[in-house]
LUMPA-422566 format. One line per field, with one value per residue (C-alpha): chain; residue number from 1; x, y, z; residue in one letter. Coordinates in Angstrom, 2 decimals. Layout:
BEGIN
c = A,...
k = NUM,...
x = X,...
y = Y,...
z = Z,...
r = a,...
END
This chain:
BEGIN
c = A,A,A,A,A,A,A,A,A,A,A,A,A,A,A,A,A,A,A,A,A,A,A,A,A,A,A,A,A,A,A,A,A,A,A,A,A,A,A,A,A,A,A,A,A,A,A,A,A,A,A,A,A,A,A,A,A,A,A,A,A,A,A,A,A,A,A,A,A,A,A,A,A,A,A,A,A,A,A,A,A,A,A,A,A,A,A,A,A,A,A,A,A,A,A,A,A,A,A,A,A,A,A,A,A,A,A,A,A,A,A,A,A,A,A,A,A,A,A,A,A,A,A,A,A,A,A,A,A,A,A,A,A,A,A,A,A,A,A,A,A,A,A,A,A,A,A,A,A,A,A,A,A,A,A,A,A,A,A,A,A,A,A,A,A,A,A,A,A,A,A,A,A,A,A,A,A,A,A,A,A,A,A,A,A,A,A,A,A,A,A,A,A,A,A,A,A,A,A,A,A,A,A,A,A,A,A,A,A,A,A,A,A,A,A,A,A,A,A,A,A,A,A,A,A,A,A,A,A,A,A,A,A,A,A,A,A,A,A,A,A,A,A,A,A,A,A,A,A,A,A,A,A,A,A,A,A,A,A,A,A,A,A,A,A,A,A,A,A,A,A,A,A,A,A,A,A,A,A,A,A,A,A,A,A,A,A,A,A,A,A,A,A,A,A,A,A,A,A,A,A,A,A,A,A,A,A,A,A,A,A,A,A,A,A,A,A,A,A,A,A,A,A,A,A,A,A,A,A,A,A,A,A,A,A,A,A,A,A,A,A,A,A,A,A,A,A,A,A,A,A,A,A,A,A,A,A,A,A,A,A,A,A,A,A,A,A,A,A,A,A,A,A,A,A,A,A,A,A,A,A,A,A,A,A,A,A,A,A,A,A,A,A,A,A,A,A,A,A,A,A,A,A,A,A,A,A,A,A,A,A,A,A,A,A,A,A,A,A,A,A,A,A,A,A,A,A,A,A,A,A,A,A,A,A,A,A,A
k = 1,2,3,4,5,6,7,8,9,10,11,12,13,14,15,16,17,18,19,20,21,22,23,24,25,26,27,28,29,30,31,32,33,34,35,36,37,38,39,40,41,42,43,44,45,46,47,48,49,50,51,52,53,54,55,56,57,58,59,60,61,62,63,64,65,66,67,68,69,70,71,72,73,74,75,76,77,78,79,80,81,82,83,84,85,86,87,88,89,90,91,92,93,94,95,96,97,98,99,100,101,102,103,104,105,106,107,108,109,110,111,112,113,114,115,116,117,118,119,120,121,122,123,124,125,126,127,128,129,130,131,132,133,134,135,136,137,138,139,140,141,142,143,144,145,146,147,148,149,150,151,152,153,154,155,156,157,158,159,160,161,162,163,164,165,166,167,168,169,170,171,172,173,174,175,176,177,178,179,180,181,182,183,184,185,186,187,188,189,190,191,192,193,194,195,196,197,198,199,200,201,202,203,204,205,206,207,208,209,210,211,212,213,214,215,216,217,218,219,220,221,222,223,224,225,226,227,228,229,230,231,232,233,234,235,236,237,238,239,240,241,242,243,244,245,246,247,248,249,250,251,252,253,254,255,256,257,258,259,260,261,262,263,264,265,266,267,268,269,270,271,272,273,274,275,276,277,278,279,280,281,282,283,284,285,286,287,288,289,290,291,292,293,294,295,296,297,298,299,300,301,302,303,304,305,306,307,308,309,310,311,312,313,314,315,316,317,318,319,320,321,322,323,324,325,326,327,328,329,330,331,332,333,334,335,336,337,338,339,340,341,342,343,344,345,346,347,348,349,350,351,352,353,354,355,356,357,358,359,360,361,362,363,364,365,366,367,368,369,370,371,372,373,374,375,376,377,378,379,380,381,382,383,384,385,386,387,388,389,390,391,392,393,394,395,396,397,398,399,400,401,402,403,404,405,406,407,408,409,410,411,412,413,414,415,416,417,418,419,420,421,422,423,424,425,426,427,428,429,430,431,432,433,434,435,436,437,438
x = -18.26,-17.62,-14.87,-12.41,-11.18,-8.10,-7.17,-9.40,-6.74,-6.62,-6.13,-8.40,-11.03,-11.61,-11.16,-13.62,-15.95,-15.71,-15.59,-19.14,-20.09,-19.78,-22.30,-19.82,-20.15,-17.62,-15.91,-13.81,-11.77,-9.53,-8.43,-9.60,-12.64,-13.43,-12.61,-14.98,-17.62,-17.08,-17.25,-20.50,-21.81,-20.48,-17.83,-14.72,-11.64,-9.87,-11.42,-11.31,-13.71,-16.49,-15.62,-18.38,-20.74,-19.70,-19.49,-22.72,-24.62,-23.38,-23.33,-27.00,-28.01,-25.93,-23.18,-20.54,-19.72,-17.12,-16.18,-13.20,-13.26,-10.84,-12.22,-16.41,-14.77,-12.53,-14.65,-17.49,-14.67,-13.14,-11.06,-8.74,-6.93,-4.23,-4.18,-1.77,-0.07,4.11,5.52,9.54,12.14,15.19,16.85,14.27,13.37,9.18,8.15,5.98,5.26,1.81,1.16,2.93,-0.09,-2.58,-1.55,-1.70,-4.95,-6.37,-4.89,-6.38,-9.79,-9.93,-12.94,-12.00,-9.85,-9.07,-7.10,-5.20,-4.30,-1.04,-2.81,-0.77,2.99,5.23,8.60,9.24,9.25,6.31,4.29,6.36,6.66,2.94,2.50,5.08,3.78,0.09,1.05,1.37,-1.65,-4.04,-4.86,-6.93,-5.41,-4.82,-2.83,-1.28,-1.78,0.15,-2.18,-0.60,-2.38,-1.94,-4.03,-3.40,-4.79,-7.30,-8.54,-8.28,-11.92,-12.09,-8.47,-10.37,-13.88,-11.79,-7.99,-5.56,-4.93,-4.91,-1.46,-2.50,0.88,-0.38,1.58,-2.17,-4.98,-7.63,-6.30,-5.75,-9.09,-10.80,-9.21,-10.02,-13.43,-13.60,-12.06,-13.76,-16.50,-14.04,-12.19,-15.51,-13.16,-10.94,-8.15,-5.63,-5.84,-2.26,-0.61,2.93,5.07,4.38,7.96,7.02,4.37,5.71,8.51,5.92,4.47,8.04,9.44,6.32,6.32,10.18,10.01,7.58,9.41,12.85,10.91,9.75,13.20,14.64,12.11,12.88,16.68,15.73,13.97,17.19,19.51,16.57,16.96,20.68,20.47,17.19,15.00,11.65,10.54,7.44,8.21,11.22,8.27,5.62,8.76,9.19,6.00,4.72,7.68,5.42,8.85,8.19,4.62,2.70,2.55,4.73,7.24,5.70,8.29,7.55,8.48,9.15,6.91,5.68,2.83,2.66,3.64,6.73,9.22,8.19,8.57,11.57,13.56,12.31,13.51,16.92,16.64,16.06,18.80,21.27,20.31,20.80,23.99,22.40,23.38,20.31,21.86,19.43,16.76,19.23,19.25,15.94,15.65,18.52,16.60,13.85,15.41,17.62,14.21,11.68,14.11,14.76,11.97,13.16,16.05,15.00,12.51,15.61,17.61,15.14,15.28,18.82,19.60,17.89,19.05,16.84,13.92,13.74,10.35,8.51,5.40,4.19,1.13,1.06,-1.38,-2.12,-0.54,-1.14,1.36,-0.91,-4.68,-7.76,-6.71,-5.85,-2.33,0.31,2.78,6.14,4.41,6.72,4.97,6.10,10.01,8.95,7.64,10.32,12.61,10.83,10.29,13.35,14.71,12.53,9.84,6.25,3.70,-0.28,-1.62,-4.33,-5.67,-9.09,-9.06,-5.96,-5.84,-7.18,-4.30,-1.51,-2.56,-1.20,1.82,2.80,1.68,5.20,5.86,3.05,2.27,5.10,2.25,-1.32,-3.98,-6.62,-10.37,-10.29,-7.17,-7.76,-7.80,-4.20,-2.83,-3.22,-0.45,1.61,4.87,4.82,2.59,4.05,1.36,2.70,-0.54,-2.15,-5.64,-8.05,-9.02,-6.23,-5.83,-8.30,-8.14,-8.76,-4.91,-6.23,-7.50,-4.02,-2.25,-4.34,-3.67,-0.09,2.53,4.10,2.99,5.38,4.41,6.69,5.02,6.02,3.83,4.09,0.00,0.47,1.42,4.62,3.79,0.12,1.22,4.39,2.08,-0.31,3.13,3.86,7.03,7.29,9.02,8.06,10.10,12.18,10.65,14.14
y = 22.70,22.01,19.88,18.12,15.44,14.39,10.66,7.57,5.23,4.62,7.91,9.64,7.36,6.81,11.29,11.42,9.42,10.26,13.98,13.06,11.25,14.34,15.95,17.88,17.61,15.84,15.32,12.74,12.60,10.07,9.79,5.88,6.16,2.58,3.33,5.90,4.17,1.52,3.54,4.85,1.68,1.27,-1.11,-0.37,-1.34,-1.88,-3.75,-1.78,-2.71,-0.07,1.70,0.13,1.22,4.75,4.95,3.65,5.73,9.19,8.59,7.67,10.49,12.74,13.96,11.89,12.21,10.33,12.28,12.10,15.68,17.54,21.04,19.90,19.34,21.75,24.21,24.32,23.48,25.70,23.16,20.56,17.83,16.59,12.42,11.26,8.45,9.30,6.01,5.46,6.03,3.69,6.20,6.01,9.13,9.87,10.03,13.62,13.50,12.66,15.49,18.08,17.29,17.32,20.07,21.87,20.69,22.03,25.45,25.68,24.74,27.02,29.64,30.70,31.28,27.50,25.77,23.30,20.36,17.58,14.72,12.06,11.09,14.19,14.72,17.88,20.88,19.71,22.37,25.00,22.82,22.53,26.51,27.04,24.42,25.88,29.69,29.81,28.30,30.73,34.09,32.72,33.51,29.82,28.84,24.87,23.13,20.08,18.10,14.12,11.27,9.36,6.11,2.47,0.35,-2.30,0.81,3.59,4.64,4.74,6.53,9.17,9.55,9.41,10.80,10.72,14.18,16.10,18.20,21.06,22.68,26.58,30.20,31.34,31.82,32.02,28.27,26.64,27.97,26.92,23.11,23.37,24.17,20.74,18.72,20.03,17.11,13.96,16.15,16.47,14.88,16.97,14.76,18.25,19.39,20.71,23.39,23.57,25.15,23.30,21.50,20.61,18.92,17.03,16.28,14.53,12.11,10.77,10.69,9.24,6.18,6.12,5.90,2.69,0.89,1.34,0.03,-2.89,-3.84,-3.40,-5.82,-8.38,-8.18,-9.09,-11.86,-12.98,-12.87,-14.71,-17.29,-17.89,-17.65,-19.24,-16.26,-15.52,-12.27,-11.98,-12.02,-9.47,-7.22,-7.78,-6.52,-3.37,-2.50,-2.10,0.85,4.09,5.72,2.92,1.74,-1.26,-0.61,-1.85,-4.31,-7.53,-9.36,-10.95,-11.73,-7.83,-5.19,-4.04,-2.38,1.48,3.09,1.86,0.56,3.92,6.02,4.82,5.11,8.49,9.60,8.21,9.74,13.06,12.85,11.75,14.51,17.12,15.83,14.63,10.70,8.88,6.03,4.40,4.73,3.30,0.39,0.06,-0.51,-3.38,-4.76,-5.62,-6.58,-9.52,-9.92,-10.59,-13.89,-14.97,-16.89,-18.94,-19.39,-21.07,-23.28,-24.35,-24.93,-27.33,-29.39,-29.66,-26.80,-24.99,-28.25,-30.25,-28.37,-29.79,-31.52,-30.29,-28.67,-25.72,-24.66,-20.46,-19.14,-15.12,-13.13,-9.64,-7.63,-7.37,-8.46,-6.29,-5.71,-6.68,-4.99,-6.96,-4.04,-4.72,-8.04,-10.63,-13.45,-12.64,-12.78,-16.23,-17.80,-16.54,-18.32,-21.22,-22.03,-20.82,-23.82,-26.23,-26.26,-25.98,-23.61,-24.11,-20.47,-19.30,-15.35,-14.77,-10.95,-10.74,-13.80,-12.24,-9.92,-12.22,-14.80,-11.86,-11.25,-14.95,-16.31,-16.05,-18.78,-21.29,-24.37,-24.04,-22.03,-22.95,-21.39,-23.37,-22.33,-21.94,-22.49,-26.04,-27.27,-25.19,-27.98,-31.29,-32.95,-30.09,-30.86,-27.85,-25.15,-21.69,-18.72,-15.32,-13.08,-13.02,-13.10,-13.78,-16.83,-18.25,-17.48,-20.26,-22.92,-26.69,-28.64,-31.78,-31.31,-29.70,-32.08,-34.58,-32.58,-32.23,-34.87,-34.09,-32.13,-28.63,-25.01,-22.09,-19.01,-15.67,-13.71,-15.35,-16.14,-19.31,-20.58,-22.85,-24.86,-25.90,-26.86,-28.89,-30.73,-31.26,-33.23,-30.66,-29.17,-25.62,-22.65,-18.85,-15.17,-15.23,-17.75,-19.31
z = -1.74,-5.81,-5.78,-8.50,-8.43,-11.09,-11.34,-9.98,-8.65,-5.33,-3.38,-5.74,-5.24,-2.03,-1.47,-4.04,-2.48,1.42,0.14,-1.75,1.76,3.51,1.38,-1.56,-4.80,-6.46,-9.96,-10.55,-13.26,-15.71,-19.15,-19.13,-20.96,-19.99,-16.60,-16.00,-17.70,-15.37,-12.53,-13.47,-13.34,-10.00,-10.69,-8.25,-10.10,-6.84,-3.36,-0.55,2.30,2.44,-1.06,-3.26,-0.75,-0.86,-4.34,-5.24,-2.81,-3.55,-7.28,-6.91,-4.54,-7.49,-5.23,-6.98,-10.89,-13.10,-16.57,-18.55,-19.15,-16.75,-18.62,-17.54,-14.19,-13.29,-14.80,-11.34,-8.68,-5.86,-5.21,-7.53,-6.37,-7.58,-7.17,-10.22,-9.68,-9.93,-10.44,-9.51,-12.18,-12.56,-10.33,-7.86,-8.35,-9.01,-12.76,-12.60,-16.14,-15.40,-13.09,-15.22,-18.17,-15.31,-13.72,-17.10,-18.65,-14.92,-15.77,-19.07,-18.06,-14.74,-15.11,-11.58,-8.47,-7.18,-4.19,-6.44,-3.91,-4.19,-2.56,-4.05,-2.83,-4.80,-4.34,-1.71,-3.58,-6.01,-5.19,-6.58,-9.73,-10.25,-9.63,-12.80,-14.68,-14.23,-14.22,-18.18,-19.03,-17.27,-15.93,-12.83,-9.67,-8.06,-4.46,-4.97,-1.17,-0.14,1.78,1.69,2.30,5.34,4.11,4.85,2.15,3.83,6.20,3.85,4.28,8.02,7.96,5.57,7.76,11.03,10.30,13.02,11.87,8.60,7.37,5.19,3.80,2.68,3.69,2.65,4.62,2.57,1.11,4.47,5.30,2.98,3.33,6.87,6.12,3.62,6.30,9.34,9.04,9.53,12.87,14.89,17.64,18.25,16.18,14.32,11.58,11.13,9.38,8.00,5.10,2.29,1.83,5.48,4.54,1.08,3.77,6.47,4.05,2.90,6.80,7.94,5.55,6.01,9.64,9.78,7.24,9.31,11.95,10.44,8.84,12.49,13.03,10.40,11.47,14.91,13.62,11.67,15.13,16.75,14.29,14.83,18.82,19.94,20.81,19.62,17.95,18.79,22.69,21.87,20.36,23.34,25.79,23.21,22.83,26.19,26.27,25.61,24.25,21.08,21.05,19.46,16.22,12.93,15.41,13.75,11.74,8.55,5.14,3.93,3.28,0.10,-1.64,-3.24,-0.55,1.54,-1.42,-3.62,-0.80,0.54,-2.92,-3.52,-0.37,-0.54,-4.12,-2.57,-0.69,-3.33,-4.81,-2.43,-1.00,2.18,2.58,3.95,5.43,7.84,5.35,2.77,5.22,5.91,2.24,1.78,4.97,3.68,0.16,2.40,4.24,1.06,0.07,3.35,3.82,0.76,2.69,5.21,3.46,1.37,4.28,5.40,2.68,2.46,-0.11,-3.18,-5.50,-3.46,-4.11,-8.07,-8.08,-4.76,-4.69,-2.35,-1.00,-0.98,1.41,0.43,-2.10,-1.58,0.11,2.83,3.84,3.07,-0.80,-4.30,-4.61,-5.83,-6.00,-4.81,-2.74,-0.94,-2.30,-5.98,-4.77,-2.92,-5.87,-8.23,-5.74,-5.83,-9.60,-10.44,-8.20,-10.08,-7.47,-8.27,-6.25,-6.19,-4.87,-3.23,-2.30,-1.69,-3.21,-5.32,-7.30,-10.52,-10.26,-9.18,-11.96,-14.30,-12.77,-12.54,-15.81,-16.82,-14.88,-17.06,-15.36,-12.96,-11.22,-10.57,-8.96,-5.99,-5.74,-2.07,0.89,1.57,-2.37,-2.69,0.22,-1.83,-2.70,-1.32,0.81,2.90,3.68,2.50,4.88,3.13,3.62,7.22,6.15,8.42,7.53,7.66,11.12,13.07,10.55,10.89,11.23,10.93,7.52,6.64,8.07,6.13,2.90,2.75,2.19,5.12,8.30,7.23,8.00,6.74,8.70,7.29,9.39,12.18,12.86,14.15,17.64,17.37,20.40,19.29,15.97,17.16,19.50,16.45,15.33,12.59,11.73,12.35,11.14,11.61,10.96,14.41,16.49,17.46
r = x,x,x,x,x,x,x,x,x,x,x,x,x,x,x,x,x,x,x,x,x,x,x,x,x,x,x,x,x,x,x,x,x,x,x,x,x,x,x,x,x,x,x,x,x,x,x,x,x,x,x,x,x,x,x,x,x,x,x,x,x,x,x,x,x,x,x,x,x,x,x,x,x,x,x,x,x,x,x,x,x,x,x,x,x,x,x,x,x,x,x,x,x,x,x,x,x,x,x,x,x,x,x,x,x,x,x,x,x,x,x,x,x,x,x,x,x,x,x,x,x,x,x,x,x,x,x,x,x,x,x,x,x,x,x,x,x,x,x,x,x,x,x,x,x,x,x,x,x,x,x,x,x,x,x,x,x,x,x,x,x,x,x,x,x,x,x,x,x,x,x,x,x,x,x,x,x,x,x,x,x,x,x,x,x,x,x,x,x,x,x,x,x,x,x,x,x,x,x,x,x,x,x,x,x,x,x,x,x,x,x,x,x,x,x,x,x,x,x,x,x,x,x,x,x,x,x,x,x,x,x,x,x,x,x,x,x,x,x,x,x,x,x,x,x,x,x,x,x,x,x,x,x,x,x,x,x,x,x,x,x,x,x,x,x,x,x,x,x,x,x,x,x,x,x,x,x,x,x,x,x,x,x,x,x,x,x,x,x,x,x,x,x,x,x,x,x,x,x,x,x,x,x,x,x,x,x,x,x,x,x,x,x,x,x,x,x,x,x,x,x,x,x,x,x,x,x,x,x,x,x,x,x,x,x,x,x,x,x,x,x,x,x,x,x,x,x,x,x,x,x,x,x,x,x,x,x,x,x,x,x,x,x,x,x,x,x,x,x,x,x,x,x,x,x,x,x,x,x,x,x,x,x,x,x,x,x,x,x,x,x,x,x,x,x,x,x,x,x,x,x,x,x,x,x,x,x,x,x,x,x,x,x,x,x,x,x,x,x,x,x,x,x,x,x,x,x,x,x,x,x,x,x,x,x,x,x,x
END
């Protein structure tokens, strides 16, 4: 199948390229002339584990094409998609001015019937926006899908290949059929593909992301009782998660969430529902959760020593700054809050991310000297007085306490994911905190 691709961020990258994988040919598309040029060259402007790979192979074998013309593209396709990113307003509310141009540059350079597809995170009721925006522009007949995107960064390809199931929002059958057609390769096991109204499915996205953020702010309040009263978190969340009314998954407290997805998400739906009259109040919650959550960490790193005035003058090791492990994104990360904290108390922080440095030593110059960045984990400890773990990468799981302990000023572990085991470390004489841990 000819397909289009518009935008090569994140979502629209890794469709293009498991769509190429599955043997389509695919055009992706994006005004960044540098960008694309890049891309042709087979440089991935974000990481994602098993992306490069992708990319290189299917441009090579010809099945995967970067332009910056949306009117060469759109021109062979049967089917567009639609992966602009919609970044929040002050309101909260998603900016669509993006996808309004996109949406009519598409209609101007249709030669064709096409499925025209809202694979990025759009407000509900997008779709009928897009059709008006389009209609004007062209005297193609076109049908404008909402099919959202369900991917976690750090496993986005696997989530692609191997969805848990795929929401196609059509009232046409000849659309949905021909998405379930594209699709059918990554359901060979039986995992749905699932077909709603489109609002239904502009609606799914939003609950879905909604949903697992409440649960980890739930979570991260626990933690906070657990703190006050002597109970530990992470046992709470074993007990919970054997319940098969709740399940394992998203119960780990930690120092917030963040990323693209969650905070964006989130705002837009309580946005929606300002709008409409409809008062969202546990997402609203959820939200001012996880704003009390991102600084409490701070908290109790300046409770240790005694209050924030006391923290003039000491230095802190950062382990990970990514929102999560597995990419570069910085968007809306905890350890950005943290270090804010920090400096702005008249502490200094020595860093270290083994993916997202490059991209966190732009966010933070601000912050000059105040800030420094180590070469590797162990050369961020020296001189430190306490360990500050923000990202749970894995390599900072199983790592040698004796040379930390050696590194540091004083044996002090802040834990804000909760990796480590508090027993082993006390008996390794340090001094340990975690997220709820008691």
């Amino acid at each position: 199948m000819k397909v289009s691709v518009i935008g090569t961020g994140y979502v629209g990258l890794v469709a293009g390229a498991c769509f190429a994988d599955t043997g389509n040919e695919v055009s992706c598309v994006d005004i960044d002339p540098r960008k694309i040029d890049a891309l042709k060259n087979g440089k991935i402007p974000i990481y994602e584990p098993g992306l490069e790979e992708i990319v290189k192979r299917t441009t090579k074998e010809g099945r995967l094409k970067f332009t910056t013309s949306a009117a060469e593209s759109v021109a062979q396709a049967e089917v567009v998609f639609f992966a602009i990113g919609t970044p929040p307003l002050p309101s909260g509310e998603p900016n669509l001015s993006y996808l309004k141009s996109a949406a009519e540059e598409v209609a101007r350079a249709m030669r064709g019937p096409i499925v025209a597809v809202n694979k990025s995170t759009v407000p509900i009721g997008t779709h009928r926006q897009v059709a008006e925006w389009m209609r004007p522009f062209t005297k193609h007949a076109f049908e404008v899908v909402s099919n959202p995107e369900f991917l976690k960064e750090g496993t986005a390809i696997d989530d692609f290949l191997r969805p848990d199931r795929v929401v196609i929002g059509t009232k046409s059958d000849a659309a949905f059929k021909k998405m379930e057609a594209l699709y059918a390769p990554f359901v060979r096991q039986g995992n749905p593909i699932i077909r709603m109204d489109p609002v239904s499915a502009e609606m799914t996205k939003y609950a879905c992301n909604a949903f697992l953020a409440t649960r980890i702010s739930f979570m991260n309040e626990l933690a906070r009782l657990c703190d006050r009263m002597g109970g530990d978190v992470d046992q709470i969340r074993r007990g919970m998660a054997t319940d098969v009314r709740i399940g394992k998954h998203f119960l780990y407290a930690g120092a917030g969430y963040g990323g693209s997805c969650f905070p964006k998400d989130v705002q837009a739906l309580m946005a929606t529902g300002r709008k409409e009259g409809v008062e969202m109040a546990i997402v609203t919650a959820a939200e001012d959760a996880n704003a009390v959550q991102k600084r409490y960490l701070f908290d109790r790193i300046s409770k240790h020593f005694g209050g924030e005035s006391r923290l003039k003058g000491k230095k802190f090791a950062v382990w990970g700054l990514a929102f999560k492990p597995n990419t570069d994104d910085m968007r809306e990360a905890p350890s950005l809050t943290l270090i804010e904290q920090l400096v702005g108390a008249g502490a200094s922080v020595t860093a270290f991310d083994p993916v997202a440095q490059e991209n966190a030593e732009a966010l933070l110059a601000p912050y000059g000297e105040a800030v420094k960045f180590a070469s590797g984990a162990f050369d961020a400890l020296t001189g430190a007085d306490a360990l500050v773990l923000v990202t749970e990468w894995n390599e900072f799981r199983n790592v040698d306490f004796g040379r930390v302990k050696a590194a540091l000023k004083q044996p002090l572990v802040f834990d804000g994911r909760n990796v480590y085991a508090p027993e082993m470390l006390r008996e390794l004489g340090f001094q340990y905190y975690g997220i709820g841990r008691g």
